[in-house]
C-alpha positions as CSV (number, residue, x, y, z in Angstrom):
1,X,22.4,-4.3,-56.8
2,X,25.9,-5.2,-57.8
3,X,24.7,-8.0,-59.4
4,X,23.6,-6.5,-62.8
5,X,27.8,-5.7,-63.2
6,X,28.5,-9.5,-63.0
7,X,29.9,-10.8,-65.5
8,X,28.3,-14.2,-65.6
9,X,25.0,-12.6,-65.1
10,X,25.1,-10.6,-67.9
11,X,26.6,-13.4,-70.2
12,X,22.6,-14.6,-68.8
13,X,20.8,-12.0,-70.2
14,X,23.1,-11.8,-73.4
15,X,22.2,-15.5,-74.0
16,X,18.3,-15.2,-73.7
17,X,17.8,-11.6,-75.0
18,X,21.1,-10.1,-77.5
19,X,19.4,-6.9,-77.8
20,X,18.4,-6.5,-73.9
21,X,20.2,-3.6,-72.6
22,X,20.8,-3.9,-68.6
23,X,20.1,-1.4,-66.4
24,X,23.0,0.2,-64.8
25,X,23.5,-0.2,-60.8
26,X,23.0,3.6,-60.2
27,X,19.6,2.8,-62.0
28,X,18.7,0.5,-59.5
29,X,19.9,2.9,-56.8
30,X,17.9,5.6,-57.9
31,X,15.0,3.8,-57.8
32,X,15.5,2.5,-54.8
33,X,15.9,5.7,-53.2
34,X,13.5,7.6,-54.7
35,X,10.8,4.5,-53.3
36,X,12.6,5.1,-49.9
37,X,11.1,9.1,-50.0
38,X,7.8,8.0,-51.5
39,X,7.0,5.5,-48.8
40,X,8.2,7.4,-46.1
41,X,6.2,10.0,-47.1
42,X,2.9,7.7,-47.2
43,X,4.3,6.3,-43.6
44,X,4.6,10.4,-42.0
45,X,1.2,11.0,-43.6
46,X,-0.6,7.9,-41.6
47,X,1.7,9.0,-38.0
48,X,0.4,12.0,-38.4
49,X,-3.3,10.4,-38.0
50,X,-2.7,9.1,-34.5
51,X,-2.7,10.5,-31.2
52,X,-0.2,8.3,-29.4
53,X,2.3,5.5,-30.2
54,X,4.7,3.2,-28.5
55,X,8.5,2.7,-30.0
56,X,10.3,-0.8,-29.7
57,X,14.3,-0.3,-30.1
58,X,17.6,-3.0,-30.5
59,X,21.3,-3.0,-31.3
60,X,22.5,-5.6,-33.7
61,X,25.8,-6.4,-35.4
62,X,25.6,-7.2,-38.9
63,X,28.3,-9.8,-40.6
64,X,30.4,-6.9,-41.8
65,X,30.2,-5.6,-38.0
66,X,28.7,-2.8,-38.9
67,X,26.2,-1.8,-35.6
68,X,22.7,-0.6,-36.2
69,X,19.9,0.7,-34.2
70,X,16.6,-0.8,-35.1
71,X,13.6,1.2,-34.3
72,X,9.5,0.3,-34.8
73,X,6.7,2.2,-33.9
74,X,3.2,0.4,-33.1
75,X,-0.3,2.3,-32.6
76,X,-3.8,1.5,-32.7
77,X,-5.4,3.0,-35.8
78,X,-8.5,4.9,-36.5
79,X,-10.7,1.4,-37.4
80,X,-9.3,0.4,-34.2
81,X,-6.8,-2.1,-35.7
82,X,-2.9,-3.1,-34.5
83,X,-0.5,-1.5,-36.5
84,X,3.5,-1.9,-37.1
85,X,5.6,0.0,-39.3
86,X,9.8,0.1,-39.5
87,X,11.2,3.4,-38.4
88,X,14.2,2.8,-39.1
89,X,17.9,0.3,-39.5
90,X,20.4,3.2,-38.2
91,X,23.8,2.8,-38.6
92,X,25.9,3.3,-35.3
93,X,29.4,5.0,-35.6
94,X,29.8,6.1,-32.2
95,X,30.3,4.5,-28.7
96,X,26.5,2.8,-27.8
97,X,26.5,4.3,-24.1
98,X,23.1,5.6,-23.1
99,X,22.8,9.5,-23.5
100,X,24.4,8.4,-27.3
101,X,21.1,6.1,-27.9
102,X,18.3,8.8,-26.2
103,X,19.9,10.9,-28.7
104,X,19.7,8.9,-31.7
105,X,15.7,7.8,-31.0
106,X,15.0,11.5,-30.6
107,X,16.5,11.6,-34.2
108,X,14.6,8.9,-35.4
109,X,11.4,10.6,-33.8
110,X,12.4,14.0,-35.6
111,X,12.9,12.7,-39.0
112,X,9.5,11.1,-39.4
113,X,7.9,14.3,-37.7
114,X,7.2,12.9,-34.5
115,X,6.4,15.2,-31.6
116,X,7.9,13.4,-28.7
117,X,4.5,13.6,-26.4
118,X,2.3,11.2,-28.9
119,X,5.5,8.5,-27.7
120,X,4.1,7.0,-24.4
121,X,6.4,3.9,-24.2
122,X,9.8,2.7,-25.2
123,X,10.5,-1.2,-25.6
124,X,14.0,-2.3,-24.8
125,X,15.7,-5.0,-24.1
126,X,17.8,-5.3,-20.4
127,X,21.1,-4.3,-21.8
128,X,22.3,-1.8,-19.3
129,X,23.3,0.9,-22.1
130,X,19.4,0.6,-23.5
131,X,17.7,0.8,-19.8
132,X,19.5,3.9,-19.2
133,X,18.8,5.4,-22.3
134,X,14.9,4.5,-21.6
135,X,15.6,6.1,-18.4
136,X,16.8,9.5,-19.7
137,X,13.8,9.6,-22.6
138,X,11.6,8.7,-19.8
139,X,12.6,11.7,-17.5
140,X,13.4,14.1,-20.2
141,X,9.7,13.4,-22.5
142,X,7.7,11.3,-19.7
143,X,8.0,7.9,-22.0
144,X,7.3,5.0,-19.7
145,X,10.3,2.6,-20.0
146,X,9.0,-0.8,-20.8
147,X,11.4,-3.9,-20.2
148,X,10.9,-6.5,-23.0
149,X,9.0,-9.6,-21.5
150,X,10.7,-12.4,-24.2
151,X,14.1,-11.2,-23.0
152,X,13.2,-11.6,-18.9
153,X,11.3,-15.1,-20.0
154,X,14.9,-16.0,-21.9
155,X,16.9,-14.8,-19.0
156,X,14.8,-16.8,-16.4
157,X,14.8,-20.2,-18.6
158,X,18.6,-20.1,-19.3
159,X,19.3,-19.7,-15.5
160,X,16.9,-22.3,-15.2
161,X,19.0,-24.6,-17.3
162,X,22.2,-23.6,-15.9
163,X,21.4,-24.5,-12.2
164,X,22.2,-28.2,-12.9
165,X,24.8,-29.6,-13.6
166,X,22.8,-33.3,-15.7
167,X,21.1,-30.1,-17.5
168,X,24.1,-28.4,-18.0
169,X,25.8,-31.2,-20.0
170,X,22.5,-31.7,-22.2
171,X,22.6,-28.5,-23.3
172,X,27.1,-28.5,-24.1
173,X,25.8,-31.5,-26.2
174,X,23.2,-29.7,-27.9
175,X,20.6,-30.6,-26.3
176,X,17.9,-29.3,-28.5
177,X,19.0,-31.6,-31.4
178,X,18.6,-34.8,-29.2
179,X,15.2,-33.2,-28.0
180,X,13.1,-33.3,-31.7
181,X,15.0,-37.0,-31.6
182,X,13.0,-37.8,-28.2
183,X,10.3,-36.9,-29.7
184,X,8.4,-40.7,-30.7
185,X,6.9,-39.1,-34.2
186,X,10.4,-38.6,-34.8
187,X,12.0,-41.6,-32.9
188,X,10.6,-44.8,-31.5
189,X,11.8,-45.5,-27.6
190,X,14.7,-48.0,-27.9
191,X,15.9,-46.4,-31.4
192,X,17.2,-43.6,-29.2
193,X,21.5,-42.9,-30.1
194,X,23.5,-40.3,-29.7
195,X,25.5,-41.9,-27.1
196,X,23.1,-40.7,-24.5
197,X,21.9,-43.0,-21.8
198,X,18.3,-44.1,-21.2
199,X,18.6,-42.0,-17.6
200,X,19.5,-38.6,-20.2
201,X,16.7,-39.5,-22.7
202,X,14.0,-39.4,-19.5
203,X,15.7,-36.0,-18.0
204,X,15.1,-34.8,-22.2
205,X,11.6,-35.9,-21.9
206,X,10.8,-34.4,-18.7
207,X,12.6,-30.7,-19.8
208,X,10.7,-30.7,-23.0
209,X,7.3,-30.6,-20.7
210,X,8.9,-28.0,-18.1
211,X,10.0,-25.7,-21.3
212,X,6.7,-26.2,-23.6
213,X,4.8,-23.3,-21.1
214,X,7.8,-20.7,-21.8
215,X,8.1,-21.8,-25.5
216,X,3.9,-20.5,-25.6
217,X,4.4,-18.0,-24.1
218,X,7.2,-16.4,-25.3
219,X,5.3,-17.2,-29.0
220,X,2.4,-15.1,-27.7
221,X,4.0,-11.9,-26.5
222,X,6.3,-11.6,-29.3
223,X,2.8,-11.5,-31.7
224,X,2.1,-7.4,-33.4
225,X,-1.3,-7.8,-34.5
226,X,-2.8,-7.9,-31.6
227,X,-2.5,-7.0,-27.9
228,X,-0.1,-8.2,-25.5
229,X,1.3,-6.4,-22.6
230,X,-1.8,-6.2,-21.0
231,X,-1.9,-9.7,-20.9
232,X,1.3,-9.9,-19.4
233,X,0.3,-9.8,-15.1
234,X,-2.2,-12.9,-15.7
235,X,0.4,-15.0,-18.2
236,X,3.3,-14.4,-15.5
237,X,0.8,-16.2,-12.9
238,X,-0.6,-19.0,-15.4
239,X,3.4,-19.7,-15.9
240,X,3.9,-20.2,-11.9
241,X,1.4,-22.2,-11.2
242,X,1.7,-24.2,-14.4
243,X,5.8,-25.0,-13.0
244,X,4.7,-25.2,-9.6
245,X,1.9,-27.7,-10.6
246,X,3.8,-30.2,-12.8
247,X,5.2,-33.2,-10.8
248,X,8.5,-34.6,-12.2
249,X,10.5,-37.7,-11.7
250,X,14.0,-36.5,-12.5
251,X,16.2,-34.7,-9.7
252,X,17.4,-32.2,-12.0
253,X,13.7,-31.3,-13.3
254,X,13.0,-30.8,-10.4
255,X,16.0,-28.4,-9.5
256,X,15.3,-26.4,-12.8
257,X,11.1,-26.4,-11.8
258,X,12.3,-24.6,-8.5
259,X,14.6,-22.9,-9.7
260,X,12.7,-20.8,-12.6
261,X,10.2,-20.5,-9.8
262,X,12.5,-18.3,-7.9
263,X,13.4,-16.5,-11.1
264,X,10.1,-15.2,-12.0
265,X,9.3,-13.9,-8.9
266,X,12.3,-12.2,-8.3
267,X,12.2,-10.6,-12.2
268,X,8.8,-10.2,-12.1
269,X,8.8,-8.9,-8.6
270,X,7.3,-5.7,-9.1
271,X,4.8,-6.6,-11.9
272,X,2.1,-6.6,-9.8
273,X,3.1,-3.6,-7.1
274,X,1.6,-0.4,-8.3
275,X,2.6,3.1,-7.3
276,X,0.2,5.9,-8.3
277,X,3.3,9.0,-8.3
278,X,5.2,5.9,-10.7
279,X,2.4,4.0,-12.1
280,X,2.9,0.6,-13.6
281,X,2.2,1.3,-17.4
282,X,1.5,-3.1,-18.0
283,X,-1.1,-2.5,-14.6
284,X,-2.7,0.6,-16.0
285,X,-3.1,-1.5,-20.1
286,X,-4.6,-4.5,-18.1
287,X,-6.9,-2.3,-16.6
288,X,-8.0,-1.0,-20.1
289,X,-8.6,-4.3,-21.7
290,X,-12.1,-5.6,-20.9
291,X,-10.8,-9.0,-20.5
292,X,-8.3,-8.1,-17.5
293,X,-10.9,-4.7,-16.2
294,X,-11.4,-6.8,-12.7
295,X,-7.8,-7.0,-12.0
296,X,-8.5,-10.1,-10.5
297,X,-4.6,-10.6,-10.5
298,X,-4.0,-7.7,-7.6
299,X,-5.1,-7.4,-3.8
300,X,-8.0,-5.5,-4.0
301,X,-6.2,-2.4,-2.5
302,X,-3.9,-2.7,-5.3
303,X,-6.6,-3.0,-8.4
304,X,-8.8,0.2,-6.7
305,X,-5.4,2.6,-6.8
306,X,-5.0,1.5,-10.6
307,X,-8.8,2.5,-11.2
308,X,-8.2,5.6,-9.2
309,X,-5.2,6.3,-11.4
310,X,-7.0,5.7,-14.7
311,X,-9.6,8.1,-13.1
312,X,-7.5,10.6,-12.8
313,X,-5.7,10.1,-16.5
314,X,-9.1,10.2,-18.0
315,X,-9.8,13.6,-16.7
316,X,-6.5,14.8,-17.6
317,X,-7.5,13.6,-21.4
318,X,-10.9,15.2,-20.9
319,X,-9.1,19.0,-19.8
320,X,-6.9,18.4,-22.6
321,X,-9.9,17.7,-25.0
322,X,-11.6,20.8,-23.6
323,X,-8.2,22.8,-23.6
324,X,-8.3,22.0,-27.5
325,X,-11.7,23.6,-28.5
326,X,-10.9,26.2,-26.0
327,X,-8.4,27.2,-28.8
328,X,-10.0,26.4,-31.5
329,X,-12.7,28.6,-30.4
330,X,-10.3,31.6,-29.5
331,X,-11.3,33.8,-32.3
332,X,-15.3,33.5,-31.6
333,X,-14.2,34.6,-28.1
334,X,-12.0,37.5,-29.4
335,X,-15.3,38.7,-31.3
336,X,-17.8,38.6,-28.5
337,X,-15.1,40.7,-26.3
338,X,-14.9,43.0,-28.9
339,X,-18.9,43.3,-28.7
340,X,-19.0,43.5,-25.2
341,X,-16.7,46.7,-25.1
342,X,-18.4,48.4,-27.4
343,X,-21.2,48.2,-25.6
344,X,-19.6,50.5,-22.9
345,X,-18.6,50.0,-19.5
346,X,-20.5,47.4,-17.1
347,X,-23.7,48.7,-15.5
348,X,-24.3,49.5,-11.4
349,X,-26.1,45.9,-11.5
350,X,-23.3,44.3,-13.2
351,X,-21.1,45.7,-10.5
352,X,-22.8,44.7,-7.5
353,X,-24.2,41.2,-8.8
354,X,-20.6,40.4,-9.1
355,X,-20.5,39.2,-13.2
356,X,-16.7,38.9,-12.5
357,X,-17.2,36.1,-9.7
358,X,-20.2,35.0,-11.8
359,X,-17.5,34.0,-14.7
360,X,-15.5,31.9,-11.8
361,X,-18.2,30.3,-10.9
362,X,-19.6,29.0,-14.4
363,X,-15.9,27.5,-14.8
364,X,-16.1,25.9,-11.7
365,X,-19.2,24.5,-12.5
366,X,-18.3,23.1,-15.5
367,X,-14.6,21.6,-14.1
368,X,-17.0,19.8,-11.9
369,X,-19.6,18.5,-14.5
370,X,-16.3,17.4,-16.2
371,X,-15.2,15.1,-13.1
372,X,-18.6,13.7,-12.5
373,X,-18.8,12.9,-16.3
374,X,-15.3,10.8,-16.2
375,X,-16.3,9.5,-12.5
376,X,-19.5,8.2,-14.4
377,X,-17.2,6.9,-17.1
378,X,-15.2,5.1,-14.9
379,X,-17.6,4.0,-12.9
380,X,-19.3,2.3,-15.2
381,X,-16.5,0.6,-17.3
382,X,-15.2,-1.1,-14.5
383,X,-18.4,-2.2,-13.3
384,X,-19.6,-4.2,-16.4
385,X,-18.6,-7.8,-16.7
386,X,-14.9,-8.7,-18.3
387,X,-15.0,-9.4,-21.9
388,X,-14.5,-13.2,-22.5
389,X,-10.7,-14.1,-22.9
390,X,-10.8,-15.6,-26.1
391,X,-12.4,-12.1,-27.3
392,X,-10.6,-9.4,-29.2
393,X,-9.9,-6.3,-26.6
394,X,-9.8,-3.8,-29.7
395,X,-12.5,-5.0,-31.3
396,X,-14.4,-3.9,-28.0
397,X,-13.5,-0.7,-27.9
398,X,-14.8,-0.1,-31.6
399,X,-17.9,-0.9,-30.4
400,X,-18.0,0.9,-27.3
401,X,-15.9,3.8,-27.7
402,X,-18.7,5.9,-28.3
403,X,-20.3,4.8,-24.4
404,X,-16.4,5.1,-23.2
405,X,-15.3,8.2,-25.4
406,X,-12.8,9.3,-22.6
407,X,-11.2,5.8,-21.7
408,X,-11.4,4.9,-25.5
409,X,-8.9,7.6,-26.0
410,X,-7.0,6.2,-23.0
411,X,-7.1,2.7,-24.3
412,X,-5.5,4.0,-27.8
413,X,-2.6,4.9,-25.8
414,X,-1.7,2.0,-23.6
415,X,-3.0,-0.8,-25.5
416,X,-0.6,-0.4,-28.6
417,X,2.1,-1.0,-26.4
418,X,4.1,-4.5,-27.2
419,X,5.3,-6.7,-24.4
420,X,8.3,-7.9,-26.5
421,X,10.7,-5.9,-27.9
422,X,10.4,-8.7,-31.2
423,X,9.5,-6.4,-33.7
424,X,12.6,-4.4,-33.8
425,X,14.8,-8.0,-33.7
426,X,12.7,-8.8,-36.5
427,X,14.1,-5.9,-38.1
428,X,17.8,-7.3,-38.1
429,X,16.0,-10.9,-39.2
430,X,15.4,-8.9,-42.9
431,X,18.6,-6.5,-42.9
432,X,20.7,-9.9,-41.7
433,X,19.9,-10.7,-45.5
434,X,19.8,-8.3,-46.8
435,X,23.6,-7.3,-45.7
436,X,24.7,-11.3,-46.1
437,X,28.1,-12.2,-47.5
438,X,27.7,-11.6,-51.0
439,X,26.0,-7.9,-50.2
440,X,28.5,-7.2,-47.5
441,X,29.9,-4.4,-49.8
442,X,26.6,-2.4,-49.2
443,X,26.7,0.8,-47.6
444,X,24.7,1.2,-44.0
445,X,22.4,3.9,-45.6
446,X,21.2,1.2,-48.6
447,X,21.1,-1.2,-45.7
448,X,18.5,1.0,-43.9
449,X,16.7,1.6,-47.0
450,X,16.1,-1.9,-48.1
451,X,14.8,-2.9,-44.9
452,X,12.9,-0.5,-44.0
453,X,11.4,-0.8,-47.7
454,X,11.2,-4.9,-47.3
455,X,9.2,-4.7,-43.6
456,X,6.8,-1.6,-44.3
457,X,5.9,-3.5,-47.8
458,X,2.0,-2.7,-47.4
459,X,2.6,1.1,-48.0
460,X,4.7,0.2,-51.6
């Protein structure tokens, strides 16, 4: 925005336009902010249309080391369609120790008009400060804490690449350069430099193959448009075997194929483990998405406690449904009471038929047509065939949602949930520059207008 006050800019404009009068940079400010309210004001109006939403969150240092907290939110909207929108680029001024950044999220969630129950997952990273600050937002609102799937995958691969010591040297000498070089669209065999020896252009060749499965992988989960964590318990097995099955020539392949082995399942450990007084929020979206509805990836113990826990969550939606026209249905009650006494006092028949116990019983009744209804449900949802891989899981549940309406409104809430935590890193890929060098003199709030202007761009 400082750029209209340049001198050799406006020296520009003088030269093709003398009578042009520039706009001043508090013009351009003002306009800026104003846009800011107007779009977040289309943004509250749409998060106000949705039941339930999951939050990603990051830290990131910008070049004038200025920290900011990145926050997205991602639902499933009413045409059953992904959606992503920028919360907000916070600026940090205090220490970043957990209660601090539970805090700060609740702020977020309170300035867009968020009620903290439609949040049913947080997205982080494994920074210690960030896990216990899911941990605290997770036993103070009941927001299931979500550990981001690219950032385990990184962690496992750059173990992986450390547990050698002929890999180790590779990567000190950039490894990743001489890679592309390997490749033979790029380099013919015997054209290969760099001072490497043939022996180091074969371990190059054979790393390339044993990263390629994490490289499509982590491409995959880190996608918003459509869904991903539910994906996540069969991808984790496709990667093993795909490592375990690759046979390699080069001792220290074969040291990193063991080793990232060992680091999946001792990360992933608990993926597939599920606990119904702690359910596993990735077990539970799997179980939502047609393609996965078999759980083909658990002992069959395991996959009938997740159905018995989405079960029991669907009849907690449907008491909650009923609960709600309950209410709104609290005046029509109010009349008919109002009717009933002035009718007088209940008859010698009324008395001894019981209409008191009568009342119990109708409710009881219905709590049990309720429970057979979602049994039903269930039942039958988990008995049809899986949807074909390749097929879109939302696009599914457009079409069915009126068979499933109970576990449709159950899939809304698990299936917007990312695997990654990528969207809100994606967030410091726009405000990185947007606050480069040559903006650096930008304050933290503009910072956090711009982007959160630049990546909500389809509400302008």
């Amino acid at each position: 925005m400082s750029m209209v006050e340049d001198k050799g800019f406006e020296n520009m404009i003088l030269t093709f336009n003398p009578k042009y009068e520039l706009p001043s940079r508090t013009y351009f400010t003002t306009k800026m902010e104003k846009k800011y309210e107007e779009v977040k004001g289309k943004l509250n109006k749409k998060l106000k249309t949705t039941d339930s939403m999951a939050l990603t969150t990051d830290i990131w240092t910008s070049v004038a080391t200025e920290a900011y907290l990145g926050v997205t939110c991602h639902f499933v909207g009413e045409d059953w369609e992904m959606e992503s929108h920028s919360l907000t680029t916070m600026p940090l001024e205090e220490r970043h120790t957990g209660p601090n950044i539970a805090e700060w999220i609740e702020e977020i969630i309170a300035k867009f008009d968020i009620p903290p129950e439609k949040i049913k997952a947080v997205v982080h990273d494994n920074g210690s400060n960030v896990v216990a600050a899911a941990n605290l937002l997770s036993e103070k609102h009941g927001w299931a804490s979500v550990r981001c799937a690219g950032h385990t995958l990184n962690l496992v691969v750059q173990s992986g690449l450390k547990c050698n010591q002929a890999i180790s040297k590779l990567v000190e000498q950039r490894w990743p350069v001489t890679a592309t070089l390997s490749d033979p669209a790029v380099t013919q065999r015997g054209k290969h430099y760099l001072d490497l020896k043939n022996e180091q252009w074969d371990l190059i060749e054979e790393l390339i193959e044993g990263l390629e499965p994490f490289d499509g992988a982590t491409e995959f989960l880190s996608g918003q448009k459509y869904v991903t964590l539910s994906v996540l318990p069969t991808l984790v097995q496709g990667l093993t075997k795909s490592i375990q099955g690759s046979a390699f020539e080069t001792a220290p392949v074969k040291a990193y194929q063991a080793h990232v082995a060992e680091e999946i399942a001792r990360r992933w450990q608990g993926l597939f483990l599920f606990h119904p007084e702690s359910p596993n929020t990735t077990l539970l979206t799997a179980a939502l998405d047609p393609r996965y509805r078999k759980l083909k990836f658990l002992p069959a113990e395991e996959a009938f406690k997740v159905q018995s826990t989405v079960q029991t969550m669907a009849l907690a939606v449907k008491m909650e449904e009923r609960r709600g026209n309950r209410a709104s249905g609290t005046a029509q009650d109010d009349d008919a009471v109002t009717v009933t006494r002035a009718k007088g006092a209940p008859s010698f028949l009324d008395k001894i038929l019981g209409s008191s116990d009568s009342s119990t019983s109708d409710e009881e009744d219905e709590e049990e047509q309720f429970n057979q209804a979602v049994q039903k449900e269930v039942l039958m949802y988990f008995g049809e065939r899986p949807l074909s891989k390749k097929e879109n899981p939302l696009s599914w549940w457009k079409t069915n949602a009126a068979r499933y309406p109970t576990l449709a409104k159950l899939a809304k809430s698990l299936l917007c949930i990312p695997a990654t935590s990528t969207p809100s890193e994606r967030l410091f890929s726009a405000a990185g520059n947007i606050a480069s060098k040559r903006r650096a003199s930008l304050s933290s709030e503009h910072v956090d207008m711009l982007t959160f202007l630049h990546c909500n761009h389809t509400l302008l």
